[in-house]
C-alpha positions as CSV (number, residue, x, y, z in Angstrom):
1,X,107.1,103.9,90.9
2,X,104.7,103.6,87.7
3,X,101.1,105.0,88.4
4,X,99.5,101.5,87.9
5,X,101.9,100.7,91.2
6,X,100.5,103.9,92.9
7,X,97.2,103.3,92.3
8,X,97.8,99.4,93.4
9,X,98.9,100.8,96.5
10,X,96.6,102.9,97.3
11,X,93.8,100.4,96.6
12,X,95.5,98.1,99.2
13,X,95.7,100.7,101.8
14,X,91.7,100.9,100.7
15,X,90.9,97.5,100.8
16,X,92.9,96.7,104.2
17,X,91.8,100.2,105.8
18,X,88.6,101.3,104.2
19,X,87.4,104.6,105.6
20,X,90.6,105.4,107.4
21,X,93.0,104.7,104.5
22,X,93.3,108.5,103.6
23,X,94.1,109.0,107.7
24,X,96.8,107.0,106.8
25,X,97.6,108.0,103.7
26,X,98.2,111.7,104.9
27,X,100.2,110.3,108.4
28,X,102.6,108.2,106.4
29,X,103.2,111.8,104.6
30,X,103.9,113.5,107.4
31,X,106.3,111.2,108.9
32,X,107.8,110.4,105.4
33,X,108.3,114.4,105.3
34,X,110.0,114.5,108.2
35,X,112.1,111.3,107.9
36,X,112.7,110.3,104.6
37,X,114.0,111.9,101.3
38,X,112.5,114.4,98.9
39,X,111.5,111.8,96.1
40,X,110.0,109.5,99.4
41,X,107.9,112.3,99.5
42,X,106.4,112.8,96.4
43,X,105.7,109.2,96.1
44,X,103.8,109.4,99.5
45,X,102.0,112.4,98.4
46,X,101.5,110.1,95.2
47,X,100.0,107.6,96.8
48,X,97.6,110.2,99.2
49,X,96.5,111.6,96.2
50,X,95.6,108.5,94.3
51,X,93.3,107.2,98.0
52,X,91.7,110.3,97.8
53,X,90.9,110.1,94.5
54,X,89.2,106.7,94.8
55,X,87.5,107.4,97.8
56,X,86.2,110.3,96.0
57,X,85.0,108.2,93.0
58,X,82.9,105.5,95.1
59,X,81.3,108.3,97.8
60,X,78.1,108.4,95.8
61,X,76.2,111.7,96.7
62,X,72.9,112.5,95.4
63,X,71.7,116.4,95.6
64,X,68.8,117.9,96.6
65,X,68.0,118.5,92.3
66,X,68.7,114.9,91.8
67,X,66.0,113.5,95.3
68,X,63.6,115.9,93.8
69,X,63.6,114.4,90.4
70,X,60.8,111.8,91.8
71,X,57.3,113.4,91.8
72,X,55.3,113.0,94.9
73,X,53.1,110.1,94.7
74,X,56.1,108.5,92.3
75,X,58.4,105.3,93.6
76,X,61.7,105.0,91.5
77,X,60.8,101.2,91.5
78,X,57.8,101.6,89.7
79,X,59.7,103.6,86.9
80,X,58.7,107.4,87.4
């Protein structure tokens, strides 16, 4: 499987699943590792890796540096 494939996938089990589709992901590992074949396994992992990855890129965190950056007294909106 390509990695534009993998990463379709992965956005399917995403857009179906949304915060449980690494859950998923990683059980469809486990019982492809105990089930299925070697290269089955690596395309699983594949495709865990790739959900995690994406999950990872829209979780948007801001950190205590970055809340700070406002002054007291100073709304975002109004431009600093």
């Amino acid at each position: 499987m390509q990695d534009e494939r993998i990463l379709q996938a992965a956005r399917e089990l995403i857009a179906r699943h949304g915060a449980n589709a690494t859950a998923i992901a990683s059980d469809r590992v486990v019982s492809v590792g105990r089930l299925g074949s070697r290269p089955d396994l690596d395309l699983a992992y594949r495709v865990l890796s790739a959900v995690e990855r994406l999950v990872a890129e829209q979780t948007v965190e801001v950190s205590p540096t970055a809340a700070m950056a406002v002054t007291p007294g100073q709304s975002e909106a109004a431009g600093g």
